[in-house]
N, C-alpha and C positions, 0 to 999 in steps of 0.2 A: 713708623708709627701706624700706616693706615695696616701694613700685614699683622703689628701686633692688636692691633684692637679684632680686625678680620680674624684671626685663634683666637680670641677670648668666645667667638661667637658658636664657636666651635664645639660641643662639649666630647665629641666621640673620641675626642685623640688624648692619646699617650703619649709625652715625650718619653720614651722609655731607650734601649741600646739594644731593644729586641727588635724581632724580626718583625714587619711587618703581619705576619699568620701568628703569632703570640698575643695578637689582642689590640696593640698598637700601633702607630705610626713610628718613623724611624726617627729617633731623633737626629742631629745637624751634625753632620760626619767631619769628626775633630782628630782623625786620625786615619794612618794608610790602613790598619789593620781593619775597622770600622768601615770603610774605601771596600776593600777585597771583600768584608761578609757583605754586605750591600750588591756587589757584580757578580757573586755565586748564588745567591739567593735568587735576587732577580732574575738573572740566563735560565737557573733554573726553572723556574716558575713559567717565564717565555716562553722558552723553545720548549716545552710540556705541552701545550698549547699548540705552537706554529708546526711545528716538524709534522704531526698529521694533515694538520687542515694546508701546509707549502705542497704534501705528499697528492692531498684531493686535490688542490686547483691545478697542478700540474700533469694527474690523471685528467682531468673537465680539457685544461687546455689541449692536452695532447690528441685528445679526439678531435678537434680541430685541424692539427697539425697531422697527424695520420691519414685523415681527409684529403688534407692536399697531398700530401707524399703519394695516394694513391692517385690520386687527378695528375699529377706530376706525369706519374709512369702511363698514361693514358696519350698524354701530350702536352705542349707547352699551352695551347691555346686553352684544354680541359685547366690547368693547373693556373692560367691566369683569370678565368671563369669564376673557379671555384675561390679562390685568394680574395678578387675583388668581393665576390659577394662577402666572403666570411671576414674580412678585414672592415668592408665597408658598411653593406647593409645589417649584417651580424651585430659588428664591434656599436654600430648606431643604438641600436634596441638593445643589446646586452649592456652598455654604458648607462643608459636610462632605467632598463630594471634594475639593473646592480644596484645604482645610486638609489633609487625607490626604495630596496630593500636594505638599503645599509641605516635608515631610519631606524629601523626594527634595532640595527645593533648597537645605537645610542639608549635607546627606553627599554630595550632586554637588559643589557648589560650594568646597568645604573638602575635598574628595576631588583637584581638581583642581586647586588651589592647591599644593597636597604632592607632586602628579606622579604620582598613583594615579590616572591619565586611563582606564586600562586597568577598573578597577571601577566607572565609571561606565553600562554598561550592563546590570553585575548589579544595581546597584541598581534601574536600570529596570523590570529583570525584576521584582525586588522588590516593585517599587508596581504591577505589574501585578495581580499577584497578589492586593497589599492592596486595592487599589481596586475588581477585579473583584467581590472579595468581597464589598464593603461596598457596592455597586451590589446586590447580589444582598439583603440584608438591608434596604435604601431601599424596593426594588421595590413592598413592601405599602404605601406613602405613595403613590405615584402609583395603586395599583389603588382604595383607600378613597380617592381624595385628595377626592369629593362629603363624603360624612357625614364625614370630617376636618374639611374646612371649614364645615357644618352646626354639626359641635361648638365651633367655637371661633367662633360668631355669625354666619356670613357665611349673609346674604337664601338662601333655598330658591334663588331662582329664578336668581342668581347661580353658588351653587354647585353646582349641575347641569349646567350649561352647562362651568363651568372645569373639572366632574370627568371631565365628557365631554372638552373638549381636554387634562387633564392625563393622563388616561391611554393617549392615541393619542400621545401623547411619551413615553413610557416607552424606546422606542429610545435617544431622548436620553444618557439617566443612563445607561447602558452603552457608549455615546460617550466619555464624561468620564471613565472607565476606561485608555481609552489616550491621550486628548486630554494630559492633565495632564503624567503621568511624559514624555512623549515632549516636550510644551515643554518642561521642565525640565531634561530631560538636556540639550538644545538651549543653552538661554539658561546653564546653568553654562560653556560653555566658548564666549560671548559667539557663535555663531551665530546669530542674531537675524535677518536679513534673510531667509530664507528664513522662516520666521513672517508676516512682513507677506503676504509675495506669497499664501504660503495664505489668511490672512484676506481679503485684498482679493479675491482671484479665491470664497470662498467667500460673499460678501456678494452680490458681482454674482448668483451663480450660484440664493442664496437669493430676488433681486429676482423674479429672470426664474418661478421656480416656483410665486413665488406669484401674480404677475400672471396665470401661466397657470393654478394651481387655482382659482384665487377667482374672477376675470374673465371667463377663458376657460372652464373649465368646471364652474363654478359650484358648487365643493363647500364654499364658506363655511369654519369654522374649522376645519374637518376637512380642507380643503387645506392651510389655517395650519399642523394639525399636522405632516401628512406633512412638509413643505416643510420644514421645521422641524431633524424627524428627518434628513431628508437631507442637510441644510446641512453640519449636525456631526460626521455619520459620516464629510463628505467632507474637510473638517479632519483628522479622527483618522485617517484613513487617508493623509492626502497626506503628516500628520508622520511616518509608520510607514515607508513608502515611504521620505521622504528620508535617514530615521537608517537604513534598513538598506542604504540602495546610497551613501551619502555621507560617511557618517560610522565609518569604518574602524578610525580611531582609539578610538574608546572603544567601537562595537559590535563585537563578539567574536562573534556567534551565541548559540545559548541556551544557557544554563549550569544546571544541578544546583546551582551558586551562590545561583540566584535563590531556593532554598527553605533557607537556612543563615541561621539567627538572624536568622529569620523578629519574633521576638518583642520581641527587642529593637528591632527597625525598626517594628512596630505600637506600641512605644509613644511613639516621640517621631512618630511619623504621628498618635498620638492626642491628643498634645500639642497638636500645629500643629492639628488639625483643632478642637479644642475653640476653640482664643485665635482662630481666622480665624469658626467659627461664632459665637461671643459675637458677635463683631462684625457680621456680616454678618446672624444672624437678629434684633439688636437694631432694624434699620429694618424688617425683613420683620412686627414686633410692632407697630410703627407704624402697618401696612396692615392688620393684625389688629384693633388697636383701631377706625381709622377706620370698619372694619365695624358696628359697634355704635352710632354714632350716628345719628340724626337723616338724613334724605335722600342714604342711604346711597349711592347708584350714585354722584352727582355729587362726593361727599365723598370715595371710593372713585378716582374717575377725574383729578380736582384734584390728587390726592394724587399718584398711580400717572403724571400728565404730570411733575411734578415731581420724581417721583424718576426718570424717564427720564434727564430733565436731569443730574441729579445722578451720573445710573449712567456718562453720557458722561463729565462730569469726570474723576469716579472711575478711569476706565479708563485715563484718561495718566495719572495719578498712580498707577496701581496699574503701569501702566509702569517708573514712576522707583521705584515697591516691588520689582521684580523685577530690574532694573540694582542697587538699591543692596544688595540680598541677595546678589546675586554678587559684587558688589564687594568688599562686607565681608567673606563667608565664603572669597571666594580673598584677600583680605591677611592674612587670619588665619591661613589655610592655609599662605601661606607665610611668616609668621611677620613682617608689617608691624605692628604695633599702632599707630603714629602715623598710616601710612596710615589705616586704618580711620577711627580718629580725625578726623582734618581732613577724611576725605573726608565723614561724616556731618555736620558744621558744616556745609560747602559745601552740601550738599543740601540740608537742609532751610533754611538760609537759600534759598537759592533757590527753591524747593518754596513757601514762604512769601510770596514778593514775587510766584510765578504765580497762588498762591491771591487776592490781591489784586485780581489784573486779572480771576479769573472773577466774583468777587464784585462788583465794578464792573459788568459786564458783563450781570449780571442784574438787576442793580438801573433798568440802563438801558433796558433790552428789555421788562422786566415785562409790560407790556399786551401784549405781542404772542407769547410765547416758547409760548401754547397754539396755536395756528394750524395750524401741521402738524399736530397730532394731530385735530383737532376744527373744526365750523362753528358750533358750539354758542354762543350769547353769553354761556349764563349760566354756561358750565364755562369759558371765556375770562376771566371776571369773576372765576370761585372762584380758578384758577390766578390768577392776578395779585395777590389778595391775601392768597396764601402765597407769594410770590415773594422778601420779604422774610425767609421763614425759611432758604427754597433756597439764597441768599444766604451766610447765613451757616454753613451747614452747609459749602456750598462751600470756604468759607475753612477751614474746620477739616477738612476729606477734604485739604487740602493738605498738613499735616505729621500727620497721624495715620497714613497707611499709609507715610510714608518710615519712621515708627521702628517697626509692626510688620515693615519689610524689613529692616530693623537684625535684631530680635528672631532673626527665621529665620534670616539670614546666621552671627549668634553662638549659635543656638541657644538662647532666652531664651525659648519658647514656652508653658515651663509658669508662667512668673512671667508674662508679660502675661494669662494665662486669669485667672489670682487679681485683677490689677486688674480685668480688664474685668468680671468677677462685682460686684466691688465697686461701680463704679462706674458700670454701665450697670445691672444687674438690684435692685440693692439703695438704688441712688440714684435716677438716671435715670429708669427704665421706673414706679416709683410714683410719683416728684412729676409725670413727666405724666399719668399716668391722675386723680393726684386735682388739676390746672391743666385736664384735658380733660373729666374727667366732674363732679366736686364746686363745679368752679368754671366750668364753665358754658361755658368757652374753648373747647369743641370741637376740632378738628382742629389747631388753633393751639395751645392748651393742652399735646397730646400730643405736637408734634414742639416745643414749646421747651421743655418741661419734660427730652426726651432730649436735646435740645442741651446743655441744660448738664447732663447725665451723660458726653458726648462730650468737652466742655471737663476737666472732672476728671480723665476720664482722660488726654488729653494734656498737663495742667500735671503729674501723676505719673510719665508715659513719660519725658516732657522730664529732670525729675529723677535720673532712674534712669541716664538717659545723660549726664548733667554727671557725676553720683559715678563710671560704669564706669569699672576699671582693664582697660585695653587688652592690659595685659602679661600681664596671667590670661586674657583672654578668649584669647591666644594657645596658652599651654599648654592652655587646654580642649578648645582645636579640635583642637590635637596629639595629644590623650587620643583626642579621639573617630573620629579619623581612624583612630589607631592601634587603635581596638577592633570598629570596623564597617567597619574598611576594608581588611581582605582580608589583613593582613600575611604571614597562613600561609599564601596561595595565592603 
């Protein structure tokens, strides 16, 4: 009763047997054949979307991972410097602007769905502003980041090193300022292909700098960092460039806009920023604990090969997190709610059967997946018999980030923060400190005891999206459209 009165309020939908892009919504799938147009439409429409933007965050990440490969071949202690800081100090600030700026991809994307294409570059301005700022408040993390990492256990000798390269990146975290809002604006109205082409040309671009500071003229991580810095400014500047001469349609020039209910935008940026940090600093606690034990560098670098691996996944899956946040937030926008609906089945079923084949995948490779980073036999040995944990984390980064892309798209940011509290910091992160410290498990101990706080909370996500009524989350988007989205201009 309460979903059919909820449609009646509705007037944009069609129950029609057409496709969603024909005008209407889908009508209630009463058959297999209806079933199959439903999962080609959608895949299609998806991966249209994700396969660029899995293509750029796996060029973004791999500058990262290139980073350490080269710190690696420098030494074990350059390669556990560099890891710490980029795992830790890094993954801290890039967790917080990301989330800051996945704001932008709830009110672009449901801005854009509605035909308010036009406020899509105040909002930009927006997250300029909020993220410049919050860059400006980080700053003291990268300048302490030595005695930060001294305080929370990590070797002297470690942490000097990584405070030395953490803070010669400080350009970085002022990069992800405009990096963020300017992909965002971008991927809400499915521009995507120019994204890759920046990544790819900015990865080569990273190769060649650092072969030539470290190689050629031999300035060791203090090459790394420059190189580093470089990379990302030339990213944030290449997307700056192409939304101001390409993108006519939603950039307007700068507006007096951009500073108008400023507050209300910091708070659901602070929403997204809290539910994307839970998550993101929950592995970065990982590399915190592994500090504390027992022959730490090798515990530290076993770890840090492994979550490379992991961070690769992660980044086409954080792909299909950023396709299905648009997706969802423009069906909503325009007032789809079965869309939405079917098209998040789709996903994470599929999401699901790819997590599958990475997890195969490592289980097969095990002995050999540390190679690239290391000549090391006995860091080759550690790595492989955490491989089996890599494994299964893999499987579960497969539908854990399609439902926080859900969350963003519908705007669900402050209700995922409350589970992941729950379920990562008050489950999770203590039964593995007492399976890694009490019971002797080590470094096994502290990533299975968070795995299964990772499980908990995806058999809870899952839940929450069986019970959603689609037909509210419609009127919501229309609410919030209509209050952050310009109507009096």
């Amino acid at each position: 009763m309460e979903e059919a009165s909820t449609q009646a309020m509705i007037p944009l939908i069609h129950t029609t047997e057409l496709a969603a892009d024909d005008g209407g919504d889908y009508a209630p799938v009463k058959s297999y054949e209806a079933l199959k147009k439903i999962i080609w439409i959608e895949s299609i429409k998806l991966w249209k979307i994700a396969a660029p933007i899995a293509v750029n965050n796996l060029c973004l990440f791999s500058i990262n991972s290139v980073t350490s490969i080269f710190a690696g071949h420098i030494g074990n202690l350059e390669l556990s410097a560099v890891a710490v800081s980029l795992s830790v100090i890094a993954t801290f600030a890039f967790g917080f602007m990301f989330g800051m700026g996945s704001a932008l991809e709830t009110l672009c994307g449901q801005a854009f769905g509605a035909g308010q294409v036009h406020m899509l570059g105040v909002y930009m301005q927006r997250s300029f502003v909020i993220l410049f700022t919050s860059c400006i408040i980080l700053s003291p993390i990268y300048i302490f980041a030595s005695p930060i990492l001294k305080l929370v256990g990590q070797e002297a000798e470690i942490a000097d090193l990584a405070g030395k390269f953490t803070l010669l990146t400080l350009p970085y975290l002022f990069s992800l300022a405009f990096t963020f809002p300017t992909q965002k604006f971008l991927q809400a109205q499915s521009k995507v292909n120019v994204l890759t082409w920046i990544g790819l040309a900015a990865l080569v671009f990273h190769v060649l700098l650092l072969w030539l500071f470290i190689y050629v003229l031999g300035w060791g991580i203090t090459g790394a960092a420059i190189a580093f810095d470089l990379s990302n400014w030339l990213i944030s500047l290449s997307q700056i460039v192409y939304v101001v001469g390409w993108c006519k349609e939603g950039w307007h020039g700068l507006s007096m806009l951009a500073f108008k209910d400023l507050w209300a935008f910091v708070r659901l940026s602070l929403s997204s920023a809290v539910m994307f940090c839970l998550e993101i600093w929950y592995l970065m606690a990982l590399t915190i604990l592994t500090g504390h034990l027992q022959h730490a560098v090798i515990a530290i670098d076993s770890l840090s090969i492994c979550m490379y691996f992991n961070g690769w996944e992660i980044m086409i899956f954080f792909g299909l997190n950023a396709a299905i946040s648009v997706r969802v937030s423009n069906e909503l926008g325009k007032g789809r709610p079965r869309a939405a609906k079917y098209l998040v089945y789709v996903t994470v079923t599929q999401c699901f059967m790819l997590g599958i084949v990475f997890l195969a995948a490592i289980l097969i490779a095990r002995k050999y997946i540390a190679f690239v980073f290391t000549t090391s036999k006995v860091l080759q040995e550690a790595v492989a018999s955490l491989a089996y944990f890599l494994a299964i984390t893999m499987l579960l980064n497969s539908v854990q980030p399609m439902i926080s892309g859900v969350a963003v798209g519908a705007g669900w940011q402050s209700l995922v923060a409350y589970i992941n509290v729950g379920c990562y910091y008050i489950f999770g992160l203590p039964l593995g400190y007492l399976l890694g410290y009490k019971v002797n498990w080590g470094v096994k101990g502290l990533w299975g005891g968070m795995i299964l706080g990772i499980v908990l909370q995806t058999l809870i996500l899952l839940f929450v999206l069986y019970k959603t009524n689609w037909n509210k989350e419609v009127l919501q988007s229309t609410e919030r459209v209509r209050r952050w989205g310009g109507h009096d201009t």
